[in-house]
VEXDREN-2710 file (C-alpha; in Angstrom, 1 decimal):
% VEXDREN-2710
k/r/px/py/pz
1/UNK/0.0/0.0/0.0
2/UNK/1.5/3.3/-0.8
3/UNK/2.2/5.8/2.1
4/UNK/1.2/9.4/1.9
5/UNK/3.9/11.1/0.5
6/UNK/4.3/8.4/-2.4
7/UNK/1.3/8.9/-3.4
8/UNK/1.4/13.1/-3.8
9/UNK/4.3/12.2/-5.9
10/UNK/3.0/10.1/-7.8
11/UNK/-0.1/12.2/-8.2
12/UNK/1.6/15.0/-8.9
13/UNK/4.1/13.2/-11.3
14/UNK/0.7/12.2/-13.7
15/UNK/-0.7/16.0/-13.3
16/UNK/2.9/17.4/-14.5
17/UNK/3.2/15.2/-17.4
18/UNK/-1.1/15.9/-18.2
19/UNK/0.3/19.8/-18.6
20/UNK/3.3/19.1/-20.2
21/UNK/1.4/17.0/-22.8
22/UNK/-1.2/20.3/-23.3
23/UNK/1.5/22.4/-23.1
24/UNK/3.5/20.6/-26.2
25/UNK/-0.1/19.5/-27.8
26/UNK/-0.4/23.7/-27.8
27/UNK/3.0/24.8/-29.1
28/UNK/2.7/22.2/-31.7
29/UNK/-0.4/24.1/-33.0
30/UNK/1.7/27.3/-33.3
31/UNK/4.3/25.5/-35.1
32/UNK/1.3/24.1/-37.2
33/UNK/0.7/27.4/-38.7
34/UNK/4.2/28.2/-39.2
35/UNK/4.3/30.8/-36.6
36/UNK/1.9/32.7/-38.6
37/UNK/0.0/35.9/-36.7
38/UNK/-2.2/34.7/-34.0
39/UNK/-4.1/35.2/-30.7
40/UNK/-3.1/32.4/-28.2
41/UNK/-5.6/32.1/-25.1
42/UNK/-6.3/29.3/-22.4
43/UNK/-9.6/28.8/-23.2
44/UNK/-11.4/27.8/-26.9
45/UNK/-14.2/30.4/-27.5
46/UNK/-15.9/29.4/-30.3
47/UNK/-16.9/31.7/-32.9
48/UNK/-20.4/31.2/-34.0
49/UNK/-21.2/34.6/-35.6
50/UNK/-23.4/36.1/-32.7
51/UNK/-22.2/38.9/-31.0
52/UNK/-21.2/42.4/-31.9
53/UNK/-17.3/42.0/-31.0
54/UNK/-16.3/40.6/-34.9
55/UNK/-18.2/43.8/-35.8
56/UNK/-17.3/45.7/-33.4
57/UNK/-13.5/45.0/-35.0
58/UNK/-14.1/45.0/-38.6
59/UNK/-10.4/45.3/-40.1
60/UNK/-8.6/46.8/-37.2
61/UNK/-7.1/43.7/-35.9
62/UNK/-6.2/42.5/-40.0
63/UNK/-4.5/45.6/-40.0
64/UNK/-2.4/45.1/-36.6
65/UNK/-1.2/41.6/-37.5
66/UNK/-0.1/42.8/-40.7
67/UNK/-2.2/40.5/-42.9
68/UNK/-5.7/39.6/-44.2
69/UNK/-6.2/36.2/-41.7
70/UNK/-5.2/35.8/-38.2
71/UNK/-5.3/32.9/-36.0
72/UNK/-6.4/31.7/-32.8
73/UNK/-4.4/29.0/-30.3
74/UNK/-6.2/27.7/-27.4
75/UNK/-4.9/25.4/-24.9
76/UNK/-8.1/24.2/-23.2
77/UNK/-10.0/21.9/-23.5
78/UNK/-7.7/21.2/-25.7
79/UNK/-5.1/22.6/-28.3
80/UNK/-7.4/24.0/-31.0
81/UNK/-6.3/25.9/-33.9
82/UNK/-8.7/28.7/-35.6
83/UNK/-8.3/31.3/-38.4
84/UNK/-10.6/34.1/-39.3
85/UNK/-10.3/35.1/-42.8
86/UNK/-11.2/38.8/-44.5
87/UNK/-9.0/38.3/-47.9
88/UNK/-11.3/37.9/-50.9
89/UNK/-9.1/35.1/-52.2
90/UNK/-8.8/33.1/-49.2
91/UNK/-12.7/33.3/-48.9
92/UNK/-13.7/32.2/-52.7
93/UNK/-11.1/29.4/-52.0
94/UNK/-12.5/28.0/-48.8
95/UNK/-16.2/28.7/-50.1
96/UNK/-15.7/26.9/-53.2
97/UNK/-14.5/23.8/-51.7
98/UNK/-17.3/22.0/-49.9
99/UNK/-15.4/19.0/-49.4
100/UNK/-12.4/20.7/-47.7
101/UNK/-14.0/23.4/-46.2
102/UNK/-17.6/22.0/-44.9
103/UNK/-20.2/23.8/-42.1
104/UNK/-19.8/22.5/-38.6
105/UNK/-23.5/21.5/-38.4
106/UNK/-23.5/20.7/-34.9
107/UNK/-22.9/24.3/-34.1
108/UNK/-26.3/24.1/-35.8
109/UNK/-28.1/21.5/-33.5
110/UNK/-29.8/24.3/-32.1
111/UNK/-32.0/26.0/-35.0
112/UNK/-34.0/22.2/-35.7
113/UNK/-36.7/22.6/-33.3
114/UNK/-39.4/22.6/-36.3
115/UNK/-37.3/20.1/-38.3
116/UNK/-34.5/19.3/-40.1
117/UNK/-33.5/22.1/-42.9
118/UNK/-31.0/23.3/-45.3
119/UNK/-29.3/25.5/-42.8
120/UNK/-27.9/22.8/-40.6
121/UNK/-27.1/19.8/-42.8
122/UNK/-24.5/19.0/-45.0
123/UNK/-23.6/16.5/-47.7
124/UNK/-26.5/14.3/-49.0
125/UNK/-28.8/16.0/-46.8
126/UNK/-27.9/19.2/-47.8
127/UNK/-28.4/18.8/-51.5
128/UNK/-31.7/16.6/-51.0
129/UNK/-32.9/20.0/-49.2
130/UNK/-31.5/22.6/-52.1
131/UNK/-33.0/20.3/-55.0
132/UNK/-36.6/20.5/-53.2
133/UNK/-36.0/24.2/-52.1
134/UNK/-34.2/26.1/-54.6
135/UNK/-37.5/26.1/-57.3
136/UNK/-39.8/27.5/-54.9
137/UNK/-37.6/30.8/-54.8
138/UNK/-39.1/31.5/-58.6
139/UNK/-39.5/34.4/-60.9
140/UNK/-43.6/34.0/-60.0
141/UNK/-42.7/33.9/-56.3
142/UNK/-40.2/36.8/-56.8
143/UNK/-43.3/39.0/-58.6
144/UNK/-45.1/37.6/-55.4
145/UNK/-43.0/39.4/-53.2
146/UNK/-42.9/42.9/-55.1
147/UNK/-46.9/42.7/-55.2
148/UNK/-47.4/42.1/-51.5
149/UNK/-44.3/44.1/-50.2
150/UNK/-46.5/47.6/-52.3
151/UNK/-49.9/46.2/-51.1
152/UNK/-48.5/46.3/-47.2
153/UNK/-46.5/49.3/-47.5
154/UNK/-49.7/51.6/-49.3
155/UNK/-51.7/49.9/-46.2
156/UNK/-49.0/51.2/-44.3
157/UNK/-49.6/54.8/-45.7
158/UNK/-53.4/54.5/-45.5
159/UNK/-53.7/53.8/-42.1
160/UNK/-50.7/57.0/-41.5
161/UNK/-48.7/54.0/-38.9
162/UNK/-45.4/55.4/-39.2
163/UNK/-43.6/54.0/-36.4
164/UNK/-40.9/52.3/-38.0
165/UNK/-38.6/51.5/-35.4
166/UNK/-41.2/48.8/-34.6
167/UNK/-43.2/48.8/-38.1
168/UNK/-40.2/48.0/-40.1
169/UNK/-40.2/44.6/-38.5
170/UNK/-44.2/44.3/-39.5
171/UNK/-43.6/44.9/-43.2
172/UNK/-41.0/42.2/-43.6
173/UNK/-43.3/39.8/-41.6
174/UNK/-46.4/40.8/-43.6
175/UNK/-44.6/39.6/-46.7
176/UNK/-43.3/36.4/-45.0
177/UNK/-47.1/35.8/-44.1
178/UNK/-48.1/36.1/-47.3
179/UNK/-45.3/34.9/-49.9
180/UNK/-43.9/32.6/-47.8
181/UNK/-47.2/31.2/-46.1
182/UNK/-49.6/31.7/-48.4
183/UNK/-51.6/33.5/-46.0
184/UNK/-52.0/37.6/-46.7
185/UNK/-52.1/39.6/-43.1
186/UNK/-53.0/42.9/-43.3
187/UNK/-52.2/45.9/-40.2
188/UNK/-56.3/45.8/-39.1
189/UNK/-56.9/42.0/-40.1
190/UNK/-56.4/39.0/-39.0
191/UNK/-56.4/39.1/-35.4
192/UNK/-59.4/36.6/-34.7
193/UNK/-58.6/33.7/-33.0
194/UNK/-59.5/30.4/-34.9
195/UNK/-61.6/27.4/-33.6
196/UNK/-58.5/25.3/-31.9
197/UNK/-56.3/28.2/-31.4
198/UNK/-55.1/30.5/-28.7
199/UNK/-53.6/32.8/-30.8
200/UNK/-53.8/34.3/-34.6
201/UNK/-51.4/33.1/-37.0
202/UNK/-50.2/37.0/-37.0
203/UNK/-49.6/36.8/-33.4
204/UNK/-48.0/33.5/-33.4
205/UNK/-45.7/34.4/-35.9
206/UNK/-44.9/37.9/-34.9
207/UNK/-44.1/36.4/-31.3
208/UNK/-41.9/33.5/-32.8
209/UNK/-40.1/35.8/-35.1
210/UNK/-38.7/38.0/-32.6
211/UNK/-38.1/35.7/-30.1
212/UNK/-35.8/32.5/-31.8
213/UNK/-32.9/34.0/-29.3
214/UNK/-34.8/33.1/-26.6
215/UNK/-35.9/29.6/-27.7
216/UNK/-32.4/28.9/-28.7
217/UNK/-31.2/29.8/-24.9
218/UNK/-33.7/28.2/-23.0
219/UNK/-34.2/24.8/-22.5
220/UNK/-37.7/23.3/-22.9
221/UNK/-38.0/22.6/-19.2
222/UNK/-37.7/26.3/-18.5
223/UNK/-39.9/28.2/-20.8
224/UNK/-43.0/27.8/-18.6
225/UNK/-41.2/29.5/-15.5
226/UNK/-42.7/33.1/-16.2
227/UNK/-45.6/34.1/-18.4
228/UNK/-43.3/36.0/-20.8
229/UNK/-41.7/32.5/-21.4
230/UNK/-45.0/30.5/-21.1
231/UNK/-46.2/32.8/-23.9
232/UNK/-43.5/32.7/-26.3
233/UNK/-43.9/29.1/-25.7
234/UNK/-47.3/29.1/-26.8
235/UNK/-46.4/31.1/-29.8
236/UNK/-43.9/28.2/-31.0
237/UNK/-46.9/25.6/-30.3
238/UNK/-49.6/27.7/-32.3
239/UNK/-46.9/28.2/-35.2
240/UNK/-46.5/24.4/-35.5
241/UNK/-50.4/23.8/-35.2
242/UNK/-50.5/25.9/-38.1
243/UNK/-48.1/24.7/-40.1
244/UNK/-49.9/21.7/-39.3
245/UNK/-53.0/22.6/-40.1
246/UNK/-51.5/24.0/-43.8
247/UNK/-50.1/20.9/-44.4
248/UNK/-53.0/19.0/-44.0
249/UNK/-55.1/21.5/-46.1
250/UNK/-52.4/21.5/-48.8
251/UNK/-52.3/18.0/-49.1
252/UNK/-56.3/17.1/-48.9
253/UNK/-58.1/20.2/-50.5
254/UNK/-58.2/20.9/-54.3
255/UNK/-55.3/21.3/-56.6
256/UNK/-54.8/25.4/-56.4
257/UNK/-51.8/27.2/-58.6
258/UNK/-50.3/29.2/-55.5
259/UNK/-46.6/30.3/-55.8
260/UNK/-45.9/30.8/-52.1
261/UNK/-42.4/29.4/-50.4
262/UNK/-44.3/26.6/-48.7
263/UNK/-46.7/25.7/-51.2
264/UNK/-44.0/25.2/-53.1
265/UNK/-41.8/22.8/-51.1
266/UNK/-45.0/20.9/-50.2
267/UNK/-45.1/20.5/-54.4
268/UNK/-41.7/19.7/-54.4
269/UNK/-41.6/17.4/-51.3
270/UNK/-45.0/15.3/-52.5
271/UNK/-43.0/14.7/-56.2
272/UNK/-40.8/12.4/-54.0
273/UNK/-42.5/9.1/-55.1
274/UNK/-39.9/7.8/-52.3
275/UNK/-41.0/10.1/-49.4
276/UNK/-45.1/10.5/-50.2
277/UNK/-46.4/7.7/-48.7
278/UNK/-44.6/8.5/-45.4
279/UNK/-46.0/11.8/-45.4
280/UNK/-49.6/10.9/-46.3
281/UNK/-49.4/8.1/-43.3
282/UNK/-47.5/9.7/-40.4
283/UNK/-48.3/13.7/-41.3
284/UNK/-50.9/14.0/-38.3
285/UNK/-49.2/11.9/-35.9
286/UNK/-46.0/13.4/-36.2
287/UNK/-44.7/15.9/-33.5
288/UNK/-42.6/18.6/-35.6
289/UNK/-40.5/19.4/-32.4
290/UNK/-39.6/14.9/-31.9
291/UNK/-36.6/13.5/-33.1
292/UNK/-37.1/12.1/-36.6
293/UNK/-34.9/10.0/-38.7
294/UNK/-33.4/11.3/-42.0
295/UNK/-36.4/9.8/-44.4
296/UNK/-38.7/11.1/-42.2
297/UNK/-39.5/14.1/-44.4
298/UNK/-42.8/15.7/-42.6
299/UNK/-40.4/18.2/-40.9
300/UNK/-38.2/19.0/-43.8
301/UNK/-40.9/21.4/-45.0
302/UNK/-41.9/23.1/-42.1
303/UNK/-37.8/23.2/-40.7
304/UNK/-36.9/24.9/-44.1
305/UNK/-39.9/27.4/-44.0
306/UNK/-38.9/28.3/-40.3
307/UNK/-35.4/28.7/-42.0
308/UNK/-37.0/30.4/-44.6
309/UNK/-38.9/33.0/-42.0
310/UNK/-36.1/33.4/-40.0
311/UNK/-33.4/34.3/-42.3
312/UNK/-36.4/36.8/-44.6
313/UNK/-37.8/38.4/-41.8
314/UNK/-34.6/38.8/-39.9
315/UNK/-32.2/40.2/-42.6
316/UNK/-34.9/42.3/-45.0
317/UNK/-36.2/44.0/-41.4
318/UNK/-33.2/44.5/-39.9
319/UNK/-31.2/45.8/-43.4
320/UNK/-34.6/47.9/-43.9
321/UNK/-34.0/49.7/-40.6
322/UNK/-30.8/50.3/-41.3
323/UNK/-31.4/51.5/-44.5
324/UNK/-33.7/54.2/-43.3
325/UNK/-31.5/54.9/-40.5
326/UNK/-28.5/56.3/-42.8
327/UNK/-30.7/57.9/-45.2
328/UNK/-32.1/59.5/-42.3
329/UNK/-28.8/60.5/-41.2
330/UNK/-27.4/61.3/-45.0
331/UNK/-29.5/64.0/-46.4
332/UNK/-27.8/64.2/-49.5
333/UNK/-27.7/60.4/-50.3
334/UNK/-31.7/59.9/-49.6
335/UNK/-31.8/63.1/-52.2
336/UNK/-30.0/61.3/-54.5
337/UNK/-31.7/58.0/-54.2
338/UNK/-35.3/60.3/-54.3
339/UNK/-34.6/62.2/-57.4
340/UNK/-33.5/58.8/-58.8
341/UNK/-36.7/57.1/-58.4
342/UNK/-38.7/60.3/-59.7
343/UNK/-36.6/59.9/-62.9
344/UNK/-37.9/56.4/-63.1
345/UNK/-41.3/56.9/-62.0
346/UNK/-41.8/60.7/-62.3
347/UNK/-45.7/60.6/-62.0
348/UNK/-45.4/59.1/-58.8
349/UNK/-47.4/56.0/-59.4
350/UNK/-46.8/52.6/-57.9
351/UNK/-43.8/50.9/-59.7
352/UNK/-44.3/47.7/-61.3
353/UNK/-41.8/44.5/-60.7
354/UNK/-41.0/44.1/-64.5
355/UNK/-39.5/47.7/-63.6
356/UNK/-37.1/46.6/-60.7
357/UNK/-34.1/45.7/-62.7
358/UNK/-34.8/50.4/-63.1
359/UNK/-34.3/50.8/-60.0
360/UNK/-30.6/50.6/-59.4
361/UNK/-30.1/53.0/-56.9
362/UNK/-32.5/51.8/-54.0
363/UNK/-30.6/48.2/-55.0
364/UNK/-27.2/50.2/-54.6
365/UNK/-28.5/52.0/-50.8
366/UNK/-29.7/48.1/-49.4
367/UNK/-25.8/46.7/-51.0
368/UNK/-24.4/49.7/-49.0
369/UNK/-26.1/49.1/-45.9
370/UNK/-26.0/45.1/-46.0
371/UNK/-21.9/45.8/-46.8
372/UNK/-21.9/48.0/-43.5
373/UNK/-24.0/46.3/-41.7
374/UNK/-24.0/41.9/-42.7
375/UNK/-26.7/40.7/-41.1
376/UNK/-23.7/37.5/-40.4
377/UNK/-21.1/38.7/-39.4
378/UNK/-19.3/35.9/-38.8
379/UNK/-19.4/31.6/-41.1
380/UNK/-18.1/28.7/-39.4
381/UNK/-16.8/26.2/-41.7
382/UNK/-13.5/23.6/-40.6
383/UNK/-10.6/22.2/-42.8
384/UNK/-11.6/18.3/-43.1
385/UNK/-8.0/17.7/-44.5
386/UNK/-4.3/19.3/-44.3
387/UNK/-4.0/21.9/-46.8
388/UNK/-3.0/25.9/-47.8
389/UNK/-4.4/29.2/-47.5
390/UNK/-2.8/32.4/-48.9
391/UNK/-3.0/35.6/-47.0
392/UNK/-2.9/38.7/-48.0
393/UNK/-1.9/42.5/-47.3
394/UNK/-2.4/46.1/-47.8
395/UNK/1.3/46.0/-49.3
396/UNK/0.7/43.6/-52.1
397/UNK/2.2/41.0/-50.4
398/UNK/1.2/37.0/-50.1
399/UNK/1.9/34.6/-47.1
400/UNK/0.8/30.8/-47.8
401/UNK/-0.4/29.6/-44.5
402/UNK/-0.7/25.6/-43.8
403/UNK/-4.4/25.2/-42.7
404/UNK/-4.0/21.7/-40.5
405/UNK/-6.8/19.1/-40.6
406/UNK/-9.2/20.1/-37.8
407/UNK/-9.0/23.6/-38.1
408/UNK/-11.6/25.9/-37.0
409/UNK/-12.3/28.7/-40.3
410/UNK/-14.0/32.0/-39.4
411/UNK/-15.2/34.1/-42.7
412/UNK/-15.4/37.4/-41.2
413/UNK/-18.1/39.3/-43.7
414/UNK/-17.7/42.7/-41.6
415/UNK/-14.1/42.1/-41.6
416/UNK/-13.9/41.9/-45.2
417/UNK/-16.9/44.5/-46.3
418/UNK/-14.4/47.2/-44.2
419/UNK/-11.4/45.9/-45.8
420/UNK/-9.3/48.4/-47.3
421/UNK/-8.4/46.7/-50.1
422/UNK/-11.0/46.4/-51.8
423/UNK/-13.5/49.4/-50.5
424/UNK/-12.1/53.0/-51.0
425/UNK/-13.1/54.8/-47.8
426/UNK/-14.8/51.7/-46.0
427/UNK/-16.3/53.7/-43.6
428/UNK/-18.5/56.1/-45.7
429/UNK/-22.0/55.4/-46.6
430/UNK/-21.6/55.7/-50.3
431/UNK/-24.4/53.7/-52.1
432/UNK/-23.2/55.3/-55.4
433/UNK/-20.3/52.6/-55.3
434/UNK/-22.6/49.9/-55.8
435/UNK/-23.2/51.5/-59.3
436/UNK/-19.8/51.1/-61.0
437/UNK/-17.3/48.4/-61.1
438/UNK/-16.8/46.8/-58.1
439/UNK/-14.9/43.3/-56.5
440/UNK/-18.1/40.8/-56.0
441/UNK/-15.9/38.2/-54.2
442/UNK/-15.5/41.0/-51.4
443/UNK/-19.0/41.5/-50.8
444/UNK/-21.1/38.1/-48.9
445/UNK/-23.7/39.4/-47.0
446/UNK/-25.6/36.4/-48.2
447/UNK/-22.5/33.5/-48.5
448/UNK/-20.9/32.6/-51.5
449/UNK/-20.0/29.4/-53.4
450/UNK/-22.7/26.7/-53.4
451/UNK/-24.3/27.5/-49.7
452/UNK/-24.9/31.4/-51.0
453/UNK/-28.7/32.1/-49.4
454/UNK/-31.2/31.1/-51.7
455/UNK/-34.0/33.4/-50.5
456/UNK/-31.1/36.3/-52.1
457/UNK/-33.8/37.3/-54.9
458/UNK/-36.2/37.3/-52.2
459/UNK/-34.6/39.9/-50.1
460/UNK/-33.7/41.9/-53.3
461/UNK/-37.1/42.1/-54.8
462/UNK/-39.1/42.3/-51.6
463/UNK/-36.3/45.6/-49.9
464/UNK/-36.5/47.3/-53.1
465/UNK/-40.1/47.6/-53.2
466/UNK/-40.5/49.0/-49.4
467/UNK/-37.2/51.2/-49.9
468/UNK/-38.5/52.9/-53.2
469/UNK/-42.1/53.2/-51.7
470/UNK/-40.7/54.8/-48.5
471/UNK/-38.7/57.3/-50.4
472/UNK/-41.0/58.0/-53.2
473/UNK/-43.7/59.0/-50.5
474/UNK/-41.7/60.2/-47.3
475/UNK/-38.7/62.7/-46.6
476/UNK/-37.2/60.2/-43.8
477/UNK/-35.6/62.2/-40.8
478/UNK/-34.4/61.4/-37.4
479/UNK/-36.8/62.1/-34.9
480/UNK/-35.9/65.0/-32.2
481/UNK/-35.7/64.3/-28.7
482/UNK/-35.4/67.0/-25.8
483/UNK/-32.3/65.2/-23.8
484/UNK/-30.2/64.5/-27.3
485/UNK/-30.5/67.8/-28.4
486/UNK/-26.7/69.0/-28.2
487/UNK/-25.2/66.2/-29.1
488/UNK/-22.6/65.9/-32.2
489/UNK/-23.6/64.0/-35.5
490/UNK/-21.0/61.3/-34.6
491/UNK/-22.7/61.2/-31.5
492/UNK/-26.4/60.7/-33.1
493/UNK/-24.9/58.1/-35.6
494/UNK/-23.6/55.9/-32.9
495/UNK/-26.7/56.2/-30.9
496/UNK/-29.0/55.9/-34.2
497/UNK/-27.1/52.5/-35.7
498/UNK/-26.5/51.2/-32.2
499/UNK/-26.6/47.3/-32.2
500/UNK/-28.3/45.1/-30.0
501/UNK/-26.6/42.4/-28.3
502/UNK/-26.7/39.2/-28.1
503/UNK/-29.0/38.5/-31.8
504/UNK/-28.8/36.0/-34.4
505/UNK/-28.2/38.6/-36.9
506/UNK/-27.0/42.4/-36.8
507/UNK/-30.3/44.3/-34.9
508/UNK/-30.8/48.0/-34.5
509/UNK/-31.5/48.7/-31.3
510/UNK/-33.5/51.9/-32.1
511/UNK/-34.4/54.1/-35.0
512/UNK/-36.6/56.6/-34.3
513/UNK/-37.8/58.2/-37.5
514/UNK/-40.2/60.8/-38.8
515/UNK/-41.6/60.8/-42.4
516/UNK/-42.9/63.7/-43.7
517/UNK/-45.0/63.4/-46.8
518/UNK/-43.0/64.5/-49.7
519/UNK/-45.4/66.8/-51.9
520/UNK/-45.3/65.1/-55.4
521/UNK/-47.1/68.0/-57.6
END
């Protein structure tokens, strides 16, 4: 039996040679990356591209280290080695190889709560969800999208609710409703409750829509500990009830032409001779928030239109307030963009969607803003073999960088949209730059390579029809308030374009706004 003091050495003789293990396991990793620029920390902080610190950098730290990707060491858990990337290059490269470069989808476990979707699979999975998804985003869907987006914002004027810090959100959601459900919501409709419900579908998916940060944070078990929780709980319950429910209606009731994002993915999904019987047989039995295996496609439509809603509602409301906000703050550029649109419509009538491809200008303001403000700031993918990268610099110069199997990639869109390089005067809200040549490989607010976002058209067509309503109508202004009255413009930006914490994608925290009605004789 071994005495006390045998043991404490021999204890302490297996927690030296633990550390010394880490501690070569870690300097190895340096040596991995030949030494090249990089952050080295105790502890492994993922980087899952929520948060305002990558955006909160932009290029400052590219241009301390000298070059256009940095790395990270970290020694614990264990010795993990990470690069963030903001060279154009170095981005097509890794978004053009799937193989080499693939998604981490279990950083992705979170977002399947309605299902299985495009977002957070990879491989087979992931092209079985692009083949079923990619026709619904269509030129009739697209023309779907211009129509409702003018319908809701004229409703919008007619009923004089000009509140856009919170309104902004309602537009984008109205259109979701209707191009992407199928059902039209209006600002005075639709708040009866139906037979079997506790809530309206408007309600439900308002609710849901703003509050995915909060499912994605709280376990199950928790959200009925307050009635905040217990009703954004309920909201997520209703919302799957009625996807249900649409299902079920799709599937039974007559054969109707519609061209709405889940109509068409239930198309799609039913021309699967493999998968229809399954959904026909388990469709009202199934719970959409149960595990499921991979051919048990019930969930694939409703976890790609929650995909679908998330990423729309989120990125055209958000990019929208934005939007409004620097035009609000930039005089001169909302001039420009005004007398722009009078040139195209000049007797102020409603514009048309064959006409959008005219309106280059409110397309150039929403590619400013999305450059300045991404709504991801930040894509995970990870090296699945032992290969190069090759960094870049201000200086002309090239560095090849050995990228070890294992390695954690960061594409850093706000780091690359602020880069130098490739944008004279980053900084500056200049839509006008949108209009000549510039570098498309430096600009990703919606990916690149074969994972770009589908819904991109969607975005497009549905932001310039709100943007070149709102101007055509409104002088937009920042509203006065009493206690900012002395401060600087600086000041008002920063307060203005102030981001909320903590979101899935870049979130104003508040734009107050006034819109005066422009006089159009």
């Amino acid at each position: 039996m071994l005495d006390t003091s045998t043991f404490i050495s021999l204890l302490s003789s297996v927690i030296l040679l633990f550390f010394v293990r880490k501690i070569a396991a870690f300097w190895q990793a340096i040596r991995s990356i030949r030494n090249h620029p990089a952050y080295r920390t105790i502890f492994y902080q993922a980087n899952n591209g929520i948060g305002n610190r990558t955006f909160a950098n932009k290029h400052k730290v590219y241009s301390k280290v000298g070059w256009d990707i940095y790395g990270a060491i970290s020694l614990w858990p264990q010795a993990t080695t990470s690069l963030t990337l903001a060279d154009a290059s170095a981005i097509k490269e890794v978004t053009s190889s799937r193989a080499r470069f693939p998604k981490p989808i279990e950083k992705y476990d979170a977002i399947l709560f309605f299902g299985r979707n495009i977002v957070g699979s990879e491989g087979d999975e992931w092209k079985k969800y692009r083949k079923i998804s990619a026709p619904a985003f269509s030129e009739r869907n697209n023309k779907l999208v211009w129509d409702e987006t003018v319908k809701i914002v004229n409703g919008l004027f007619d009923n004089t609710i000009l509140k856009m810090f919170i309104n902004r959100s309602q537009i984008a959601l109205f259109v979701i409703g209707a191009a992407g459900f199928g059902r039209p919501i209006s600002w005075e409709e639709d708040s009866i409750v139906p037979p079997g419900h506790k809530l309206s579908f408007k309600d439900a998916l308002h609710t849901v829509s703003i509050n995915v940060m909060t499912k994605l944070k709280i376990p199950d078990w928790a959200m009925g500990m307050t009635p905040c929780l217990r009703g954004i709980r309920l909201a997520f319950s209703e919302l799957q009830l009625y996807m249900s429910e649409m299902i079920r209606d799709r599937q039974t009731s007559e054969k109707v032409e519609r061209f709405d994002l889940f109509s068409s993915l239930l198309d799609a999904n039913i021309e699967d001779e493999a998968t229809v019987a399954l959904i026909e047989s388990e469709l009202i039995g199934i719970s959409l928030f149960s595990p499921t295996p991979f051919n048990l496609s019930i969930n694939e439509p409703t976890g790609n239109i929650f995909m679908f809603l998330l990423a729309g509602h989120e990125t055209t409301a958000h990019t929208l307030g934005f939007t409004l906000g620097m035009l609000a703050l930039y005089q001169d550029e909302q001039e420009w963009l005004y007398q722009h649109i009078k040139s195209v419509i000049p007797d102020g009538r409603i514009p048309k969607y064959k006409e959008m491809q005219l309106f280059t200008c409110s397309m150039a303001a929403l590619y400013e803003t999305l450059r300045m403000f991404p709504p991801a700031v930040s894509v995970p993918k990870y090296s699945t073999e032992d290969t190069v990268l090759v960094a870049g610099n201000q200086h002309g110069e090239q560095q090849t960088i050995p990228v070890p199997k294992g390695t954690n990639i960061a594409i850093d869109a706000s780091g690359l949209h602020y880069n130098p390089r490739y944008w004279e005067d980053p900084h500056a809200f200049r839509p006008s730059r949108f209009l000549g040549d510039w570098l498309r490989d430096a600009f990703m607010p919606f990916s690149a390579g074969a994972r770009a976002c589908l819904g991109r058209r969607f975005f497009e067509t549905e932001g310039v029809a709100a943007l070149t309503m709102f101007v055509s109508k409104y002088k937009i202004s920042v509203k006065e308030e009493p206690q900012f009255e002395n401060e600087t413009f600086e000041a008002r930006k920063e307060r203005i374009l102030a981001i909320k914490p903590g979101r899935i994608t870049l979130t104003p925290t508040r734009v107050p706004l006034v819109f005066t009605r422009r006089d159009c004789s």
